[in-house]
Steps between C-alpha positions, in 0.01 A plus 500: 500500500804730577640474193155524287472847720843597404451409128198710465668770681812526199208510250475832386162718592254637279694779240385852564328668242649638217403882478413708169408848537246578209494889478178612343394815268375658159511226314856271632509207708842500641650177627853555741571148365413326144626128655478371785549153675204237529311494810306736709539916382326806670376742267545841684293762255519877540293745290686751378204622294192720524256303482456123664669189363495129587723256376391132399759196463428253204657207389577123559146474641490789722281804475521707818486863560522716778206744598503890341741685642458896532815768355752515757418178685686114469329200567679118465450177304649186656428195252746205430587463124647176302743541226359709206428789337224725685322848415447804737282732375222759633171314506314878604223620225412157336829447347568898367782556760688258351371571101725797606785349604484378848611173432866311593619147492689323734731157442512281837749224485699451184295434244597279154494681194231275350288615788594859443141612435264761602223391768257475229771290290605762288884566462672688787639829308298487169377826345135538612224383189346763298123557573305653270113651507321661191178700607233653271276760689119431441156651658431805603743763471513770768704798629565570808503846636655721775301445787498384889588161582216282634659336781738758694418303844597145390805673362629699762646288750702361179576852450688575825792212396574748165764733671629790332279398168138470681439884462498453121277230544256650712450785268451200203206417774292825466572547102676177418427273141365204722098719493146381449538792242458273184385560164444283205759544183584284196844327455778227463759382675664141357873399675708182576783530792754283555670438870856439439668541831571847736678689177361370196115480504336686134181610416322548112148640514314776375196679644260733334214695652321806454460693807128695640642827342534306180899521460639181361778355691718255371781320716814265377625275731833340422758513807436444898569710745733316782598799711352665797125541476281762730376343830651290760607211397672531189479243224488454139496370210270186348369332815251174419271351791510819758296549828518844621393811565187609752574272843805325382786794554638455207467796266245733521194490718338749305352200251270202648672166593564335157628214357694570146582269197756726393646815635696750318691825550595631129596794331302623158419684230261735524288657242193757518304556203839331268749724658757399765429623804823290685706222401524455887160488663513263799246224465312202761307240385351217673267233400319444860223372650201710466459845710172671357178421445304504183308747440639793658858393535527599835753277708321255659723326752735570748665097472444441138764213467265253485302629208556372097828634385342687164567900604782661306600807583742781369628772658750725333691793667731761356874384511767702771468883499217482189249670520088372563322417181207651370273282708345516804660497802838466247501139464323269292347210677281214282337161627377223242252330710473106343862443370637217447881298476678230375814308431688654220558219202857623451 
C-alpha cells in the first residue's frame, strides 16, 4: 500500500490551464498565441471596443461561447481542446460581428499537414471564395423625403453609445432621410456585386429614376467604396448576409432592425437631367427585409428583421466637400419595394 501511495504521489497532477488573452474591438479578434499545447486553455477576453462582443470557440466538436461582454470589461473561457484546428470568432448580431472580421483561428497540438484544414474543412490560409448577388429592383417605386424619424425613443438609448458622432445623428433624427415622408416616383435600378475579400469587393449596376420635381437622375455604379463611412462603426464595401442596424449596435440606429442580402458602400456617377452632377457621389444600397407598409410607405416596424427580404433601397449623398444636390433635403434617397436577387450565371 506504501508504495501504491508513493507511486501515485510521483505521478504528475492535473496541468494548469493554458492562458490566451483574446483582445476584442472594431472588427479584430486578437489571439496572444496562434498554437498552443493540447489540453485544457483559459480564454481570458477583453473588449477593447465600443460596443459588446462575445467570443465563441468552434471546432473538433466543440461549440462554446462565453456570455456578452460590455466595452471595457473581460470575462474567461476555460474549455479543454484535442489536437486540431479551431475558430474564434464574435458570435454577437447573428453572425455580422464576425461578417466583419471578428474571426481568428487557433492550432492546438501539432497538427499534420493533411489535416491542415479550416473547421469547416476548407484549407487553412486559402483566399476567401468570391460571392456574388445580382438584384433587379421591382414594385413600387418611392422617394423618401426629409422628414422626422418615427422612432426617436427606441433609438435613443442606442444613441448615447455614439460619442463624439451622436450629435450628427440626432439632428438626422428631427430632419433625417429615414421619414414617413414618402412619395411615389417611377424608376430602375438593376446591379450584381461581388464579395471578394476586405480590399477587393466591385459593384456594376445602374439606376434610373425620375424624381417628384420631375428631374431625371441617372447613377453609374462601377467601383466600391472601402474607406471610412459616416457613423460609428465603420465598414464597407460588398457585404452579403448582414444583420444590423436598429437594436443590434452595429451601424446606425437611425434605420429599423434589418436583415440584408447584400450590403454596399460605392461610389457613382451621377447624372441630373444627362449632365454630370459628380463623378463622386457617395452611395448605400441594401436589399433588406421589408420596413414600410404598402400603401403609404410609412415604416412600419421597429424589428423588421424578420420580414421578406424584397426592399431595396438607395441612398446617394454628395461626395467630401461637394455640395447638396438639387433635391430635397440634398440627397437623393429611392426604395423599390418587391425586388428581387439571384445567383449571377457567370
Amino acid at each position: 500500500m506504501k508504495r501504491i501511495m508513493l507511486l501515485l504521489a510521483l505521478l504528475p497532477g492535473p496541468r494548469e490551464p493554458a492562458q490566451v488573452n483574446v483582445r476584442l474591438s472594431e472588427w479584430k479578434v486578437e489571439l496572444s498565441q496562434q498554437n498552443i499545447a493540447e489540453g485544457p486553455v483559459t480564454f481570458v477576453v477583453t473588449n477593447s471596443g465600443q460596443i459588446p462582443h462575445a467570443i465563441e470557440v468552434e471546432g473538433q466538436g466543440i461549440e462554446k461561447e462565453i456570455e456578452t461582454i460590455q466595452p471595457g470589461a473581460t470575462g474567461t473561457l476555460t474549455l479543454t481542446l484535442k489536437r486540431g484546428r479551431y475558430e474564434v470568432y464574435c458570435p454577437v448580431g447573428e453572425g455580422s460581428h464576425k461578417k466583419l472580421g471578428m474571426e481568428a483561428r487557433l492550432t492546438v497540438g501539432s497538427v499534420r499537414t493533411s489535416e491542415s484544414t479550416g473547421y469547416d474543412g476548407s484549407a487553412m490560409g486559402d483566399a476567401p471564395a468570391v460571392q456574388a448577388i445580382s438584384v433587379t429592383g421591382g414594385g413600387p417605386v418611392v422617394q423618401i423625403l426629409p422628414g422626422p424619424f418615427p422612432f426617436p425613443d427606441s433609438a435613443a438609448p442606442i444613441l448615447q453609445a455614439f460619442g463624439d458622432e451622436r450629435e450628427g445623428l440626432e439632428s438626422q433624427v428631427k430632419n433625417g432621410p429615414y421619414s414617413n415622408n414618402v412619395g411615389r416616383i417611377s424608376g430602375t435600378f438593376r446591379f450584381t456585386a461581388w464579395d471578394k475579400g476586405a480590399t477587393r469587393d466591385s459593384v456594376d449596376g445602374i439606376a434610373e429614376f425620375t424624381t417628384q420635381d420631375g428631374a431625371r437622375w441617372r447613377l453609374v455604379l462601377d467601383r466600391v467604396q472601402t474607406k471610412d463611412v459616416p457613423h460609428h462603426p465603420r465598414f464597407g464595401g460588398v457585404i452579403l448576409g448582414l444583420f444590423y442596424h436598429g437594436v443590434t449596435q452595429v451601424h446606425t440606429p437611425l434605420v429599423p432592425t434589418i436583415n440584408s442580402a447584400v450590403a454596399l458602400w460605392a461610389f457613382g456617377h451621377l447624372y441630373r437631367k444627362g449632365t454630370l452632377v459628380t463623378d463622386n457621389a457617395m452611395v448605400h444600397v441594401m436589399l433588406l427585409s421589408r420596413t414600410r407598409r404598402d400603401g403609404d410607405f410609412a415604416l412600419a416596424c421597429w424589428d423588421c428583421s424578420r420580414n421578406k427580404i424584397e426592399e431595396l433601397q438607395l441612398q446617394i449623398l454628395p461626395g467630401p466637400g461637394e455640395p447638396k444636390f438639387d433635391a430635397p433635403g440634398g440627397f437623393l434617397f429611392v426604395n423599390w419595394e418587391q425586388s428581387s436577387s439571384r445567383k449571377p450565371t457567370s
